[in-house]
N, C-alpha and C positions, 0 to 999 in steps of 0.2 A: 652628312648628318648620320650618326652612329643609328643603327638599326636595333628596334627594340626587344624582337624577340628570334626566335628559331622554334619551326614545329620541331616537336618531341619527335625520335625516329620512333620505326617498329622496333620490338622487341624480335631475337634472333630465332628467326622458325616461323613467328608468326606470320600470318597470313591478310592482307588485305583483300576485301574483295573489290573485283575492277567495276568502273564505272561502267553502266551497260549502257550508257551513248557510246562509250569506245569501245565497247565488244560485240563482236556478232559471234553471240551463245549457240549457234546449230551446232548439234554432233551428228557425222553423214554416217550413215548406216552402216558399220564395219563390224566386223562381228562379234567383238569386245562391245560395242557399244551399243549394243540391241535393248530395247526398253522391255521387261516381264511384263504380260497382262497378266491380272489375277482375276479367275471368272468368278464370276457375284452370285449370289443366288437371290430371287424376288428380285422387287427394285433398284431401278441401277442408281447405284448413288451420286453423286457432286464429284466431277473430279475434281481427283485431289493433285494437290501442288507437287508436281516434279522433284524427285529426292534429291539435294545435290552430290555427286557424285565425288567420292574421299581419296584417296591415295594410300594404297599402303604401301605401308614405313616410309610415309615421307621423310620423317626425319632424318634417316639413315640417307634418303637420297642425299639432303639438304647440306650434312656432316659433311659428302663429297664434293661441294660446292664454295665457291671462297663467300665470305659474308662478314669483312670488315667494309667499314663506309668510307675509307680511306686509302687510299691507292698506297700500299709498303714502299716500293723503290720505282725511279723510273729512270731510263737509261736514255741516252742523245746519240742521233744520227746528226749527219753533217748538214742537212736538207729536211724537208716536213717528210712524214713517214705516211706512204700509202695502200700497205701493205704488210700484213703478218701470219704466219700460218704457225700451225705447231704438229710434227711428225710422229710416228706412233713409235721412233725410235727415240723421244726425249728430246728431241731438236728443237728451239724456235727459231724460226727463220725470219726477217726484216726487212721490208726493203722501202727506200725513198725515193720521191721524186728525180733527183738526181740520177738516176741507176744504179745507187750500189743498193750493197747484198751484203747483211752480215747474220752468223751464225751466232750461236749463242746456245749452251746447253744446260737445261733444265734442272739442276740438284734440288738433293736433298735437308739443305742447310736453312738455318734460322734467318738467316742475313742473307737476306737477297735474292737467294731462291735460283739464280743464273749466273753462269759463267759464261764471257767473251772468249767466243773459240775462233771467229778469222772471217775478215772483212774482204769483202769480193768489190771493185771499180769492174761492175758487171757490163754497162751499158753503157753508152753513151746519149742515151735520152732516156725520158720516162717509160718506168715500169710499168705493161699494159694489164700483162696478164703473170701470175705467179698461182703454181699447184704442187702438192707433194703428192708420189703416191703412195696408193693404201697401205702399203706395206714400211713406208716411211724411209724407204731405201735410199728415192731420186728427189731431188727438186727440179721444176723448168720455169725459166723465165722469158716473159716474150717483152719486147722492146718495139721502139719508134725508128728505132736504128733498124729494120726491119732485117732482126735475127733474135732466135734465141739461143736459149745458153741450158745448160743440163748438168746437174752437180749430183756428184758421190756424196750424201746427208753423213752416213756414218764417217765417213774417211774425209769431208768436208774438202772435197777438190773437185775444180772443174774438171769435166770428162769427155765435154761436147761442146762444140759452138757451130751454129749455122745458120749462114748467110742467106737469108730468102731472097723469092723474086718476087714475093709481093709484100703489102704492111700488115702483119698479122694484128690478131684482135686476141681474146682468152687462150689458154689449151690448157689440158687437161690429161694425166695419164687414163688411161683406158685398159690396164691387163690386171687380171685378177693376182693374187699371193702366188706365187711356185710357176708363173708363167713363164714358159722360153724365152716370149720375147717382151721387152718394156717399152709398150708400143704408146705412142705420145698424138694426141690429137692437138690440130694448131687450125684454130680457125683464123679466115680470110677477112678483114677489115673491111672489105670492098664488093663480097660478092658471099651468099650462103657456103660457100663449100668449106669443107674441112681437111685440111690434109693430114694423113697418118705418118709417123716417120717412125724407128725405133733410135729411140731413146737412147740409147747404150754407142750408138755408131752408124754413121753413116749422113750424107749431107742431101741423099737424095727422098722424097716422101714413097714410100711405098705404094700407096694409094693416093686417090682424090674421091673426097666421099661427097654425094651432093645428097646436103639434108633436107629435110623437109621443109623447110624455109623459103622463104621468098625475097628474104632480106638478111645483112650480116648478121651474125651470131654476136651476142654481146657477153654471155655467161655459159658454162657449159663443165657439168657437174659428172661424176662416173657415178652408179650404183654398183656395188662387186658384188652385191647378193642378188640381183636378176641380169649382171649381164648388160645393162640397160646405160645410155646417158642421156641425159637430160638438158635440155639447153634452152635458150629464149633468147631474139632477136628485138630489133630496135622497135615495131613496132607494136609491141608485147605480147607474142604470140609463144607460147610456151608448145616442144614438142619432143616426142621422145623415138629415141632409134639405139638398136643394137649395137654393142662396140663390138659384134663380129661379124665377119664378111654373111651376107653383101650388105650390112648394115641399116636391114629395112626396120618395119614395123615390130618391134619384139613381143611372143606370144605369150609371157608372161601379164601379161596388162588385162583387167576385169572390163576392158570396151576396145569397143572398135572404132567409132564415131566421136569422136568431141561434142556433140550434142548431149553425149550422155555423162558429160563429166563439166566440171566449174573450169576448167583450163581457157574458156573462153572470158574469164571475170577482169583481167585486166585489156582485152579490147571492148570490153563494155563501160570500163570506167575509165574511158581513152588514158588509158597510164601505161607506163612499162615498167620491167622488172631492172632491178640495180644492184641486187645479191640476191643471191640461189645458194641452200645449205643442204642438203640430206642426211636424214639421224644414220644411228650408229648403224640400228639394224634394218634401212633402208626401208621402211615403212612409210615413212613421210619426210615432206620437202617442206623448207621455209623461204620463202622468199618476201623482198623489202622492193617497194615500187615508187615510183615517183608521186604519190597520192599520198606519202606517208602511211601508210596502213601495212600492215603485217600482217600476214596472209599466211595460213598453215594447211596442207593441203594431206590429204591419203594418197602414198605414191601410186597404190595398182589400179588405183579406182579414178584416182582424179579428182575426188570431190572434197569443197573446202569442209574443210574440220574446226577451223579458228580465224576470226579476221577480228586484228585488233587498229582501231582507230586513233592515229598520234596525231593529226592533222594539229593545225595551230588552232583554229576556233576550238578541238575539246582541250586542247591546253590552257586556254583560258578559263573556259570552265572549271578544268581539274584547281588550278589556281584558285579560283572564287570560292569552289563548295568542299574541296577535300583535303583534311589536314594534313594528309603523308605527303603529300606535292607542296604542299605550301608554301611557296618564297617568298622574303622581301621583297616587297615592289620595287626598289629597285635592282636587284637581282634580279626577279622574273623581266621588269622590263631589258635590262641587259639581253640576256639570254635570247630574248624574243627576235632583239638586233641581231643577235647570231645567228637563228636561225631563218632570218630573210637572206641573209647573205650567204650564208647554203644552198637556201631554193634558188636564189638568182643566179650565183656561180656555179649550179651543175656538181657541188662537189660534194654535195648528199649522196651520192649515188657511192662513195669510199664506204659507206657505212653497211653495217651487216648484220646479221640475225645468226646464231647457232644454237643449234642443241647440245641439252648436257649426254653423258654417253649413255644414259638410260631412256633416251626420248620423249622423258615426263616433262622437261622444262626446255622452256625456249628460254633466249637470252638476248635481248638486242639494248641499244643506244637511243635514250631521248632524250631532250632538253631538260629535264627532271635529273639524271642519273643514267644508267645503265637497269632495266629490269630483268627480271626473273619471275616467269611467269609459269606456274602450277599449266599445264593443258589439261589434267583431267577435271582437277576442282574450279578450274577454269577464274584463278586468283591472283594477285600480288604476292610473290613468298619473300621474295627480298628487292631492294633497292638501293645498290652501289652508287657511291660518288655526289651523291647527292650535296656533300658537304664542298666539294671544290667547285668551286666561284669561277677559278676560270680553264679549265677544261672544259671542254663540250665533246665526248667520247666518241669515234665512228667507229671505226676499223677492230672486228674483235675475234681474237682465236681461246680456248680455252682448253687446259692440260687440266686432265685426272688421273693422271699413270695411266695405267694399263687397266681397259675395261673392266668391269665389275658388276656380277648379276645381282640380283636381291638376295640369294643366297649367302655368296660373300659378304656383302653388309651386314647382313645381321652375323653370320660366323666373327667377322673383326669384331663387331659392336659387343660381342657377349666374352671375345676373350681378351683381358684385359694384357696379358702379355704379348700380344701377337705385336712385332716391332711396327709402326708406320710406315707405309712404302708409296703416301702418294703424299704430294703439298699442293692441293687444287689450286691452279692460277691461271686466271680472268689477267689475258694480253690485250692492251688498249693502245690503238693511235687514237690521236685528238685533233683539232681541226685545228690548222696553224701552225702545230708542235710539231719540234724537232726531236721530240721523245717519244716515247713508248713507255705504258702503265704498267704494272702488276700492281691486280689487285688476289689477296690471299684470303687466311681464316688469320690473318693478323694484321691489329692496325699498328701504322708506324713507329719506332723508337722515338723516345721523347728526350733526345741527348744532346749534350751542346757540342760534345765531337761531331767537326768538320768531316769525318770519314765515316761516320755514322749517317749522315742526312740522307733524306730520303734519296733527294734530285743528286744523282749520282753525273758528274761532269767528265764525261769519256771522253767527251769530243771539243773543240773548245769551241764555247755557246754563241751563237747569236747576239745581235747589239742588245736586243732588251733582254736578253741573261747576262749579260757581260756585270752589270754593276753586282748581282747576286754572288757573280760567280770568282769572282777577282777578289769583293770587297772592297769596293773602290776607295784609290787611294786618295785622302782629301788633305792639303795643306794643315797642319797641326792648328794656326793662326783662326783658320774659318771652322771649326771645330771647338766646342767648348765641354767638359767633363761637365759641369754642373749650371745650376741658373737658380737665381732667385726672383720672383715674381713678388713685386712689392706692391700690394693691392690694397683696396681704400679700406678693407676689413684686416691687414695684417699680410707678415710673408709667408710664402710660399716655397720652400727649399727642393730643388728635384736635380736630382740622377739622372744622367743622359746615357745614351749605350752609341758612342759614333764607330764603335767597333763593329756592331750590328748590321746597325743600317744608318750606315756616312751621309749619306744623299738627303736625308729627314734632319738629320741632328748640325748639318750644315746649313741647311735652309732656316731652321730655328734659329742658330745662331747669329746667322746673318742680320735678319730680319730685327732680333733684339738689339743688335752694335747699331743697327742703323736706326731707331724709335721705330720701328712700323709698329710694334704692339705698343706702343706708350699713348696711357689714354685712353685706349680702349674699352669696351662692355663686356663682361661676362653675358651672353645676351640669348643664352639658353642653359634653364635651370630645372633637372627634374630631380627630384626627391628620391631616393634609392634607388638611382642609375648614375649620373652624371652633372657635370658646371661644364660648361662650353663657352669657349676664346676665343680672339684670336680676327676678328673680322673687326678691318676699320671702320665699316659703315655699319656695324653695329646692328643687323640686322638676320646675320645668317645669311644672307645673298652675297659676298664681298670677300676680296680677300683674295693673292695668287702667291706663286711662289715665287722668289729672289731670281729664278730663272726667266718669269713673265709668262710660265705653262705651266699648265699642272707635269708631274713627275710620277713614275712608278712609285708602288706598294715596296717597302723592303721589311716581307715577314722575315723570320726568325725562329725557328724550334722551342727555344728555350725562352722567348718573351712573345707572353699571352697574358692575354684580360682575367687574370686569376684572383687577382687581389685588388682592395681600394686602393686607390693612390697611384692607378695605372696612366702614364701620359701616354695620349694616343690620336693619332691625326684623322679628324674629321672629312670627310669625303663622301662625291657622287656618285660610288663606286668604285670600279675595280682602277688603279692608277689614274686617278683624279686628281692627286694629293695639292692642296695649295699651299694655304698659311693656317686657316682654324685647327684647334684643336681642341683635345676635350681631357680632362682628369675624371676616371669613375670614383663612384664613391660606395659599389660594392665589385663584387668580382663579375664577371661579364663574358663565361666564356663562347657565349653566340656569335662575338665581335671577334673572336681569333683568325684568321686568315682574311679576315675582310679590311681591319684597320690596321697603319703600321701602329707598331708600341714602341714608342723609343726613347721610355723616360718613367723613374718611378718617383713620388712624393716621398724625401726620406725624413721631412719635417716641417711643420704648418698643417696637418691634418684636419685639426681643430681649426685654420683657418676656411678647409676647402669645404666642414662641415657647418660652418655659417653662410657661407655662401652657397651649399643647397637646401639651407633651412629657410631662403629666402623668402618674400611673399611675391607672387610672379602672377602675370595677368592668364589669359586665355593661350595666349602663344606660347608658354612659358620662358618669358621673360620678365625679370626681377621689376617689381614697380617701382622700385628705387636703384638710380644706378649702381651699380658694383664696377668697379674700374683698377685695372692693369694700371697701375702709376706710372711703371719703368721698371725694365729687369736688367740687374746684375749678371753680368757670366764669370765664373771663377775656372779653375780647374783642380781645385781640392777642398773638401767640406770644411766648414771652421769645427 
């Protein structure tokens, strides 16, 4: 059944503010964030309500942020993608299930924003653990094949491989910019310790460093402004230690004791941590736990700064009371399937939180979209992807060139010749997918060029991209160019697109050669929306396709619900498709990527406007039947 509406987005900048069932509003004492008493004289007056606290030039931040709702290009790995970083030398880096490894560098250009630089068959089992370092120099990859692998980013070649003796878990480089040596931490699957090795050469570890932990390392992040890493174990105990010899307690830290800091909040809310991110200029850590909450902490201090609540109960909520979230029901119910089968399979834990390089915004993945969240006005600033049905985003790195203080921002912002030297892009895997997103500051080309489309086919796709990707090729015989629909109110002439999408416009055909529609009810009828077909039993319950199952959605760029007289397949969702369909009777573009369109009315207008002027009960269904007679197929208009 075609869905009636779509909430209105935000407008671009603006700001929502978060539901405070899903945020815990404390700000810990830092010394940015200190409250002014103003002394009173006489009586002390009523406090007053807390100022909310503004952002300056947010906007400028915002401008460095991508903020279309639609994902520009997305590129195919051979296998689901679970893993992506981006180097501060222009690199994005890729890696799937499978074990490869492919490069890819970041341009300047309108169109696509990436170039394929060279595909690495890195591993021979899944990718555990993947880190660049700071300087953007190295990549390392650690595997199940228990060995990792170490690649020259700039010059894109492998430089190192080694064989371990045990199954490693994360690693992480650990040497500051202009360091001698590129010393690589690789932690132990099996047991707390960490081994050091350099990076550059050699198969044997330097060290063996035994961290503070009591159980294996599961994350483990560098800081380069204290010197400091940071890591968390399975049973979510967060800790930190020097990456220089003898790699104790590092004396940079505002405590001594973890009594004095929140680091203890994920063993009191029996969870553990699943991504660990630290901003630009290492003040603060983000980390995503198995409680779905997002959790923002002050690095030296330890104490939480931000905890935002995605659980599924406030997702329902957000659904019921707030219009920027608001999905079709059956959309939100879909979604809802997906994310039980995340929680249940463990593979929530691919998903991630980052900061933008200003440390004003955090950025993570929810069943909504991908957010963007203000930390100081403590708001909604923007929400990606909202509009794709069937992505559900995890895995996320984001490129802004080359850092940038407020200073600069405003200097670009005020000179209007200064050339452009960054194209902010929001890198997405998705749960399932063999792709990988870019989302930009632009939404997709709206072209009927094949080398134009978005979903870019590198790699040759998967069965259910196979019929998108080929065009499946269908007997010219089971294929009809046109159809006339001979109804008890007059005909109905329509346009078929079997170029488009074969698999819809084959099924229709089929279905008419054979009578299934002869006889039928027009048996949902609304007034300035839609006449709906196509069900033998005449009820809206009824109805499959010539295959005996429902079939994939086959969108299309260039056919959308833009105009009356669009034919378009009825469905429970995302590839449902049966046999109903439905002709609108004005333009509908809320309905675009949800229903195929594979047909337009190029004559009977005036028939399809009696039959929604009809007089129809509570269901809205016609109180007098309207009936499909028998449809003609031709393959040229008279």
């Amino acid at each position: 059944i075609p869905p009636r509406s779509l909430p209105h987005f935000m407008e671009e900048g603006s700001e929502t503010r978060l539901k405070e069932g899903g945020v815990d509003t404390r700000d810990q004492p830092e010394p940015d964030m200190e409250e002014v008493v103003v002394p009173t004289l006489g009586p002390e007056a009523p406090l007053q309500k807390k100022r909310r606290k503004v952002l300056e030039f947010e906007g400028l931040y915002l401008n460095s942020l991508p903020s279309a709702h639609m994902y520009e290009r997305s590129f195919m790995h051979r296998d689901v993608l679970s893993h992506v970083v981006v180097s501060s030398t222009d690199f994005i880096i890729t890696g799937s299930v499978d074990g490869h490894v492919k490069f890819w560098k970041k341009t300047m250009s309108s169109e696509g924003g990436i170039e394929f630089v060279k595909h690495f068959r890195a591993h021979l089992g899944p990718i555990i653990g993947m880190s660049v370092s700071q300087d953007g120099q190295l990549l390392c990859t650690t595997s199940s094949d228990k060995s990792f692998k170490v690649f020259d980013v700039i010059n894109f070649d492998m430089i190192n491989m080694v064989k371990l003796a045990f199954p490693p878990g994360p690693c992480e480089w650990i040497y500051q910019r202009g360091s001698a040596q590129a010393t690589l931490a690789v932690a132990d699957a099996e047991s707390p310790m960490v081994h050091i090795f350099d990076g550059k050469g050699g198969s044997v570890a330097i060290r063996t460093v035994k961290t503070p932990h009591t159980k294996p390392l599961q994350l483990m992040k560098f800081n380069e402004r204290y010197f400091t890493v940071l890591s968390t174990d399975e049973s979510g105990m967060i800790e930190y230690w020097s990456s220089k010899e003898p790699h104790g307690h590092p004396d940079c830290l505002k405590f001594r004791l973890k009594t004095d800091t929140d680091l203890y909040e994920m063993i009191k809310h029996k969870t553990h941590v699943t991504s660990l991110n630290i901003s630009n200029d290492g003040r603060q850590f983000v980390i995503m736990a198995t409680d779905r909450h997002v959790r923002v902490f002050w690095f030296l201090s330890g104490r939480l700064r931000r905890k935002y609540d995605e659980s599924l109960s406030v997702c329902n909520d957000l659904q019921k009371d707030n219009e920027v979230y608001k999905l079709e029901a059956i959309d939100f119910g879909r979604r809802m399937a997906v994310e039980r089968d995340l929680q249940g399979t463990g593979k929530l834990r691919v998903a991630n939180a980052v900061f933008d390089e200003s440390g004003n915004f955090v950025i993570y993945p929810t069943m909504f979209g991908i957010k963007v969240v203000n930390l100081v006005s403590n708001s909604l600033a923007r929400l990606l992807g909202k509009v794709e049905h069937n992505e559900r985003f995890l895995a996320l790195a984001l490129f802004q060139g080359r850092p940038k203080t407020a200073a600069h921002l405003i200097a670009s912002s005020v000179n209007v010749n200064q050339p452009v030297t960054s194209d902010p892009t929001l890198i997405c895997t998705a749960h399932k997918k063999h792709r990988f997103y870019l989302f930009t500051r632009r939404e997709p080309l709206d072209s009927d060029d094949p080398a134009l489309a978005r979903d870019v086919f590198n790699e040759r796709p998967p069965k259910d991209e196979q019929a998108a990707a080929t065009q499946v090729s269908v007997p010219s015989d089971r294929v009809a160019r046109f159809a006339v629909l001979h109804t008890s109110l007059g005909d109905i002439h329509i346009k078929f697109f079997p170029d488009e999408c074969p698999k819809t416009v084959e099924n229709f055909t089929m279905h008419s050669r054979n009578g299934y529609y002869s006889d039928t009810l027009f048996h949902r009828v609304i007034r300035g929306f839609m006449i709906q077909g196509g069900d033998p039993l005449g009820d809206g319950t009824g109805g499959q396709s010539i295959w005996g199952e429902e079939f994939e959605d086959e969108f299309h760029r260039s056919l959308k619900h833009d105009r009356a007289g669009t034919v378009s397949m009825a469905n429970a969702g995302p590839n449902t498709n049966g046999s109903q369909f439905f002709i609108t009777t004005v333009a509908c573009p809320w309905l675009d990527n949800k229903h195929t369109v594979f047909g337009r009315v190029v004559k009977g207008m005036d028939v399809v406007q009696l039959v929604e002027r009809a007089r129809k009960d509570k269901l809205d269904k016609p109180l007098e039947d309207i009936k499909i007679l028998n449809v003609t197929l031709k393959n040229s208009i008279d």
